[in-house]
C-alpha positions in Angstrom: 6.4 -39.9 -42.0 3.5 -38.4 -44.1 1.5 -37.0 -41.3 4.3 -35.0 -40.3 4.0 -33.5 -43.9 0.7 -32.8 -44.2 0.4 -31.3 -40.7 3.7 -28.5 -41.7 1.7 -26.6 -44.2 -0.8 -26.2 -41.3 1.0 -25.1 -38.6 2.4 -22.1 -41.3 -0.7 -20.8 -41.7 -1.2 -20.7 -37.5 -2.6 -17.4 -37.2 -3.1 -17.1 -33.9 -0.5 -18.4 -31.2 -0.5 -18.7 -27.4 2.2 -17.2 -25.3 3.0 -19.8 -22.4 5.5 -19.0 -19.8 7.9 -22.9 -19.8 9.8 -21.6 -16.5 11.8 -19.0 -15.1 15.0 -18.2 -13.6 14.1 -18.0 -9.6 16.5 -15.0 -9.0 14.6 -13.1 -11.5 11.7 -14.2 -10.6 9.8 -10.4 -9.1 11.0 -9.2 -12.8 9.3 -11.7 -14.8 6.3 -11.3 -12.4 6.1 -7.7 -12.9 6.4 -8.5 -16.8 3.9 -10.8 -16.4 1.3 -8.4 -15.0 2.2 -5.4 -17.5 1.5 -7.5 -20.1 -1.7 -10.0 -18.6 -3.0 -7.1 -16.4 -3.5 -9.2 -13.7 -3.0 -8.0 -9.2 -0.1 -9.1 -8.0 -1.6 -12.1 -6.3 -2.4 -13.9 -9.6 0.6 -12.8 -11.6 2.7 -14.5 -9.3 0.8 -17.4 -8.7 0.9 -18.0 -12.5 4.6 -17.1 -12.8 4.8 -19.9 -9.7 2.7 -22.3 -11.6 5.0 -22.2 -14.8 3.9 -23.8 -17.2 1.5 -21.3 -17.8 -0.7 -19.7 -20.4 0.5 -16.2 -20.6 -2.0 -14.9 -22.9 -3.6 -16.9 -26.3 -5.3 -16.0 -29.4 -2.4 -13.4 -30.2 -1.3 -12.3 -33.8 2.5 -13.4 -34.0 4.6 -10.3 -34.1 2.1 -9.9 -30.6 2.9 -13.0 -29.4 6.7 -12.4 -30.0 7.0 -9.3 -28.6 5.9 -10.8 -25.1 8.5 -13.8 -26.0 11.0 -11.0 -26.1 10.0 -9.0 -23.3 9.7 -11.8 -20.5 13.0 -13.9 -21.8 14.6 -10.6 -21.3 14.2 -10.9 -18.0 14.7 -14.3 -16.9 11.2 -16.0 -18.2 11.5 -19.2 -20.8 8.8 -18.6 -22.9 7.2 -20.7 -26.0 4.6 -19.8 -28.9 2.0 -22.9 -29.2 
């Protein structure tokens, strides 16, 4: 149980987190598609081909009131969403 420990103190300090899409709900799925492409600026094409390959990186090396705000904005419409 001591590496578990030793390794909370690190993950506090994370500075920089990664925004990965986990799933989605399928009848939202053109909503969290266009929030994924507001937010990645990626064409349509790859936007939902990411969104359709969940799990996904969203975007990485974000601050974390950045990285939340995206939480927020895809879950809001239909996207599961986790900080790494």
């Amino acid at each position: 149980g001591g590496a578990g420990a030793a390794a909370a103190p690190a993950a506090a300090a994370q500075t920089e987190f990664t925004v990965k899409l986990e799933s989605y709900d399928p009848a939202q799925k053109i909503k969290v598609i266009k929030e994924v492409r507001a937010i990645t600026q990626l064409g349509l094409k790859e936007a939902k081909d990411l969104v359709e390959g969940a799990p996904a990186v969203i975007k990485k090396n974000l601050k974390k009131e950045d990285a939340e705000a995206i939480k927020e904005k895809i879950s809001k419409v239909g996207g599961v969403v986790v900080l790494e």
